[in-house]
N, C-alpha and C positions, 0 to 999 in steps of 0.2 A: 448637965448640958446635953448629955447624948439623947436622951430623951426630944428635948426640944429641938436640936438637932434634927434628928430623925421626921418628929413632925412635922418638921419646915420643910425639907425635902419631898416628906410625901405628899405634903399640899403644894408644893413647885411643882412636881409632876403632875399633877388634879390639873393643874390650870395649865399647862405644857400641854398635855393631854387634850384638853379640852377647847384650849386656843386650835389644836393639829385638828380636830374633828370639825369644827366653824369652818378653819380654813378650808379643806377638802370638800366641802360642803360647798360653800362660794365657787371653789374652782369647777364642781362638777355643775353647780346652778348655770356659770358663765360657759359650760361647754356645752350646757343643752340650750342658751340661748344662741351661742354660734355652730350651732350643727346647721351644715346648709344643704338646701336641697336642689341639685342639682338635675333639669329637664333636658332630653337629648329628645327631639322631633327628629322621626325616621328609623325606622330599624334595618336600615339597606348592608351593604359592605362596609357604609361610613359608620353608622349610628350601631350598628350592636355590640362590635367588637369594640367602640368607642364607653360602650355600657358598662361591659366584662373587664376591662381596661378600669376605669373611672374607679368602678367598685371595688376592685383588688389594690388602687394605690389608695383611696382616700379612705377604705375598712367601713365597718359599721356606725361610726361617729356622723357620718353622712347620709346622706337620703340621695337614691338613684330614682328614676321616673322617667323609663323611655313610653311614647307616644307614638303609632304608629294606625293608620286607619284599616291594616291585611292584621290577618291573624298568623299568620306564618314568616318568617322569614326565607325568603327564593333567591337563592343563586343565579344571578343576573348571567355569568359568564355561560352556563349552561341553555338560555334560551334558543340560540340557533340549533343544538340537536333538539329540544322539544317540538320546534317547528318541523323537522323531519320525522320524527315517532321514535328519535333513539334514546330520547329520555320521558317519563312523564312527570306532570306537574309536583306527585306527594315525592318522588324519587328526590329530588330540588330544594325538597322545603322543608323546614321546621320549625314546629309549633312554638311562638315566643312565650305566649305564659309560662309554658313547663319549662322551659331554658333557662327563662331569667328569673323566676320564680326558686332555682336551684343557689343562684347568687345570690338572692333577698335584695331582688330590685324591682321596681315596680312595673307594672305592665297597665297600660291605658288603651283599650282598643277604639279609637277613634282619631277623627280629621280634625286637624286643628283649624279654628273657621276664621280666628283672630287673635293675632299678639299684641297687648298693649303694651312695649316697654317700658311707657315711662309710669305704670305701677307696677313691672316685672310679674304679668298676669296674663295667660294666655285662655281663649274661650272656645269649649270643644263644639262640635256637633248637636249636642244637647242642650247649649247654653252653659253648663257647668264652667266655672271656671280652674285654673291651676296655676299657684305661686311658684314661682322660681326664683332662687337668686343667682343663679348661674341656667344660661338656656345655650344649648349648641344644636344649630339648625342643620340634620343632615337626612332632606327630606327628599335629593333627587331634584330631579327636573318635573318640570310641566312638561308633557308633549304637544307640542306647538301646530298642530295637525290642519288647522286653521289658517297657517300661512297659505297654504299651497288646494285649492279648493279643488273638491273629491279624493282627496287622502286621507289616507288611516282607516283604522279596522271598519270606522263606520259611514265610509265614504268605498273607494275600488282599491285600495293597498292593504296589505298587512304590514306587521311590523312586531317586533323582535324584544321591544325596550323592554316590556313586563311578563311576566310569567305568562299571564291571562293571555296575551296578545299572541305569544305565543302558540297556544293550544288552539287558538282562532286559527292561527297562520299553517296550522295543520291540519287543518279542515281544508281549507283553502288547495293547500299542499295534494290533498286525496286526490280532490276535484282536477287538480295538471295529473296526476297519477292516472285518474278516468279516461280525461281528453286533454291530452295534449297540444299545446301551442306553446307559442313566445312568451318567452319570460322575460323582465325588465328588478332587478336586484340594485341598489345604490345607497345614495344619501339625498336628501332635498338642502336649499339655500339653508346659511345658520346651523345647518347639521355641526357638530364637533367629536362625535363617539365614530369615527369612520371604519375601524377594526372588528366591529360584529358582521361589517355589512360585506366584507372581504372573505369574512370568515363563509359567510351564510350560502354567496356566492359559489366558492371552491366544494363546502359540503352540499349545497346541492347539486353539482354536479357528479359529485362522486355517487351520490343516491341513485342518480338517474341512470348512471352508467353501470350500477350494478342492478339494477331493473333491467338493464338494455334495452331503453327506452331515452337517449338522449340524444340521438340520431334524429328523433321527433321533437326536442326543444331547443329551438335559440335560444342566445342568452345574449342578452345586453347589460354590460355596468354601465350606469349612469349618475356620475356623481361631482357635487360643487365643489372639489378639489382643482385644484389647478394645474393641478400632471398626478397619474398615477402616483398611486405611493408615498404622496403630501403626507398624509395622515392627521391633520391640522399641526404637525409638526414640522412641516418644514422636512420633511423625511427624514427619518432614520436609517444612516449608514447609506445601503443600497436598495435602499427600498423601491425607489422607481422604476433599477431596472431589473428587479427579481422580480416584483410583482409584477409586471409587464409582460414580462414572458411568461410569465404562468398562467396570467389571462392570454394569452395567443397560444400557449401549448395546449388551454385546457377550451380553446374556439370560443372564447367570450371575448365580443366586440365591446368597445371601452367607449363613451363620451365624457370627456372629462371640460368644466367653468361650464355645467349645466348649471342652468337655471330652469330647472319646474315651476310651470305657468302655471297648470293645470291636470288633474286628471277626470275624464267622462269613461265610462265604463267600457274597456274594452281600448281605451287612447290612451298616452302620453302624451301631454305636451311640453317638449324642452326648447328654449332658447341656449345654443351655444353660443357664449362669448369668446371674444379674443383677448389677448393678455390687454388692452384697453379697454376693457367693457363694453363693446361696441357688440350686437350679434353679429355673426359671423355666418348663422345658420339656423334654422328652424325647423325641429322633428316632430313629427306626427307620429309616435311610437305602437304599435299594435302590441296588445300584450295576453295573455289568459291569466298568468299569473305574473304578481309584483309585489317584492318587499322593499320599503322605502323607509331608509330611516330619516325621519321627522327633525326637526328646527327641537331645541331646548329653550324655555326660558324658566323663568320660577316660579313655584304655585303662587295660588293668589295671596292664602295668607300672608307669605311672606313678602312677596313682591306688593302688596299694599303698604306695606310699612312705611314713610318719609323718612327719608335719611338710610336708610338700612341697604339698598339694594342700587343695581346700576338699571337703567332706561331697561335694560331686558328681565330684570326681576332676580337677576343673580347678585348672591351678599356679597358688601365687599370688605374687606380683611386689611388687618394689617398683616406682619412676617410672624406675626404670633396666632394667627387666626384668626383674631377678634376684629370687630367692628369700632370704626372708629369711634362713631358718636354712641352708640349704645356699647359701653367696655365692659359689660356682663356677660353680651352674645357672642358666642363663637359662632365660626362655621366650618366644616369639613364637607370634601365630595363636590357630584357634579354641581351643586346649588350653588357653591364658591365663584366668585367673578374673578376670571384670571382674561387678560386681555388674545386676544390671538396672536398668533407666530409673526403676522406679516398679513399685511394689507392685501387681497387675492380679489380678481374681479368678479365672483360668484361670494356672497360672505361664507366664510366659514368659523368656526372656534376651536377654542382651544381640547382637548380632551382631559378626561381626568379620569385615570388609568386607575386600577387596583389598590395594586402597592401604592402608587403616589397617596391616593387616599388613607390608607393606615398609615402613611407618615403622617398627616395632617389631623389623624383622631390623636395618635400617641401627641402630639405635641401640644394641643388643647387639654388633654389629660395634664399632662406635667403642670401648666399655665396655671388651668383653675386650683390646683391642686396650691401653686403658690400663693396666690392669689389669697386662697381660705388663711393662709401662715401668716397674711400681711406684707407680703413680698408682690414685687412687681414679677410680670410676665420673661422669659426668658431665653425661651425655649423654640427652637426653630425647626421646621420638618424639612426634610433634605427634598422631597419632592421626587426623588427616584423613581424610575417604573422599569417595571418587569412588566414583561405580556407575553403570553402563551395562546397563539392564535391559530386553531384547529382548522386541518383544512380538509376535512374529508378522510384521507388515507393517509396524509403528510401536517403540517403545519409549520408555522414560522414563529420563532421565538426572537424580542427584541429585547434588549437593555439600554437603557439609558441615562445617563448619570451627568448631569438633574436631567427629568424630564425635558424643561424648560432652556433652550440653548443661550448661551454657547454650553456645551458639553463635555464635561472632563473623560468620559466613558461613552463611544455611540457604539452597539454590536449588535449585527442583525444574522441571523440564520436561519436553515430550514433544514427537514429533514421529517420522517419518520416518526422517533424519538419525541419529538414536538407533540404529536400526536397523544403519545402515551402519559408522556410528562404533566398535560393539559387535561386526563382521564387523572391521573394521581394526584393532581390537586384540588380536583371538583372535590374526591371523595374526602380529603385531609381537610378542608376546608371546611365543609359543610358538616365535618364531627368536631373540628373545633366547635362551631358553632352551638352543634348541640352540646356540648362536654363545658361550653363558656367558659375555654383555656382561650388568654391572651397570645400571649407568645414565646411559646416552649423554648429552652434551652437551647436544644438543637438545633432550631431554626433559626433563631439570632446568631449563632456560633456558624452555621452554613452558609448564611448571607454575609458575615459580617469576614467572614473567610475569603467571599467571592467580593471585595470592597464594596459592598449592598448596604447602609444602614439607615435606619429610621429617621433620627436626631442629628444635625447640626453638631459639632463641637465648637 
């Protein structure tokens, strides 16, 4: 019997065996039918780190495919020194092939012209098309330059929003360096990013005055805020009356419930309203130089969509990111439809700050990531913002916990310090970028020290 025994055994194991290799087989067939590929439109502050993130939780089992129409990624916070010549354009930026190329993600350099969601298919510049079964829109704003007729780089304003516009605004910049006159600095109607324009403001000043050359330029702020310091937030802390006095310390006359009519080369036109929308006042502004940051709404691909976006082209989300009727597409960044603070008689919006935005990548990461498991969405981004806002020789740092009030945490200061702090994160930031490290150790442990965190509990 031990014979027979033994044979029966080793033919149980043949077929034990060989059931285990079928099996393994089916499982790895059904994990390369469910590997999904996952498209991120935009490689700004929202979408790359959203890539680097995506790729490190969901591993190689998944397909990454960010889409962006720049070949570099440009540190947005940096564009007011570029406009003065303290930074240039390659200093700012890095090349996304080779960055994300290091991950094994993919890189697409072109505009996306169309999203079909209901074949989860979007079509490039070329016509080529790209499946997705997960797509997260974090492509920025449109610059709305169109509202307010002679504005922007290709009208009598500069502006600040994109690297390019930048390097424009410093040509520009030379030209007040040449000949001098009046400067006009601010936000137009529908603006919502109001913090570069304060920034750009104070550092040009500080330029001029170490030129000793700003004896020869007025400056005017003129901006759709409703009192200094709004920030479309409803202010932070003390914001109205720090920055108040630092535009009257630093001799820059303020209009604030401007509405720009119009700009003709060498004019401003503002209507001041009153807190009823009524004018109140009507300027004819002289200027040689002016940075006006512009209205936002959403490119056109995505503001085409039905169903997808609000009357201004921005997505709207649920607490989880995604869109309601299309539950495939996330969105993170300014492209997000978040309603305004409060009703103001100039319109304005909301902003979407840095840090707020890496809350809102990490939290679309987790989502889809469930999502692939079979699991519902779960995961909520705290919306928090930090801002380090450079002012020349000084700067103002705010926190805000949530962004969005009421606020368990509002802290505002200034100082120096600001200054530097604001220098050491351009450069940390933009080697994360290249190095395509999510979020080091240390840096969750120093935020989450100072009650800072990404995630919702």
């Amino acid at each position: 019997m031990y014979p027979l025994d033994l044979f029966g055994v080793i033919d149980c194991g043949l077929k034990v065996a060989l059931c285990t290799c079928i099996t393994h087989s089916i499982i790895n067939e059904q994990k390369d039918k469910t590997m999904s590929h996952i498209v991120i439109m935009g490689a700004g502050v929202g979408g790359l780190p959203c890539a680097f993130e995506m790729k490190e939780v969901l591993g190689k089992q998944h397909e990454v495919t960010v889409i962006d129409e720049k070949e570099d990624f440009q540190f947005t916070p940096s564009n007011p020194w570029v406009a003065v010549g303290w930074r240039t354009k390659k200093e700012i930026s890095v090349p996304l092939k080779k960055a994300l190329s290091k991950k094994k993600i993919n890189f697409i350099n072109s505009r996306v012209e169309k999203i079909n969601p209901d074949i989860n298919t979007l079509v490039l510049k070329n016509g080529e098309g790209v499946t997705y079964d997960y797509l997260v829109i974090a492509t920025g704003p449109r610059l709305a330059f169109e509202e307010v007729p002679g504005s922007g780089p290709d009208g009598f304003t500069s502006s600040i929003c994109t690297t390019d516009h930048a390097v424009h605004a410093m040509g520009a910049y030379n030209d007040l360096v040449a000949k001098p006159g009046p400067v006009i600095i601010g936000a137009m109607p529908f603006a919502s990013c109001f913090g570069p324009a304060y920034e750009f403001a104070f550092i040009l000043d500080c330029v001029l005055r170490k030129k000793k050359m700003r004896d020869k330029v007025p400056m005017t702020f003129v901006t759709s805020e409703p009192y200094i310091g709004h920030l479309g937030l409803g202010g932070v802390g003390d914001s109205k009356g720090m920055l108040e006095s630092d535009l009257r310390a630093h001799n820059i006359k303020f209009i604030t419930n401007a509405k720009t009519t119009k700009v003709e080369n060498g004019t401003m036109y503002v209507d001041e309203l009153d807190d009823n929308g009524e004018v109140k006042k009507q300027h004819e502004l002289p200027f040689v130089y002016s940075m006006m940051l512009p209205a936002f709404k959403g490119v056109d691909a995505v503001a085409e969509v039905e169903g997808l976006c609000n009357p201004r082209g921005f997505v709207v989300i649920d607490e989880f990111q995604r869109n309601p009727k299309y539950q495939n597409i996330y969105s993170s960044g300014v492209c997000v439809a978040i309603p305004p603070m409060e009703v103001t008689p100039v319109p304005t919006g909301a902003p979407k700050t840095g840090y707020m935005i890496e809350t809102m990548s990490t939290a679309i990461v987790h989502n889809i990531a469930h999502e692939i498991k079979g699991e519902e969405p779960e995961t909520c981004g705290t919306w928090n913002a930090i801002c380090l806002a450079d002012m020349g020789d000084t700067g103002a740092a705010f926190v805000a916990i949530p962004q969005i009030p009421p606020r368990n945490v509002t802290w505002f200061k200034k100082g120096k310090w600001v200054h530097k702090a604001k220098v050491g994160f351009e450069k940390y930031f933009i080697r994360k970028m290249r190095k395509g490290l999510t979020e080091p150790l240390y840096e969750k442990f120093i935020l989450k020290a100072l009650g800072i965190e990404k995630l919702q509990k």
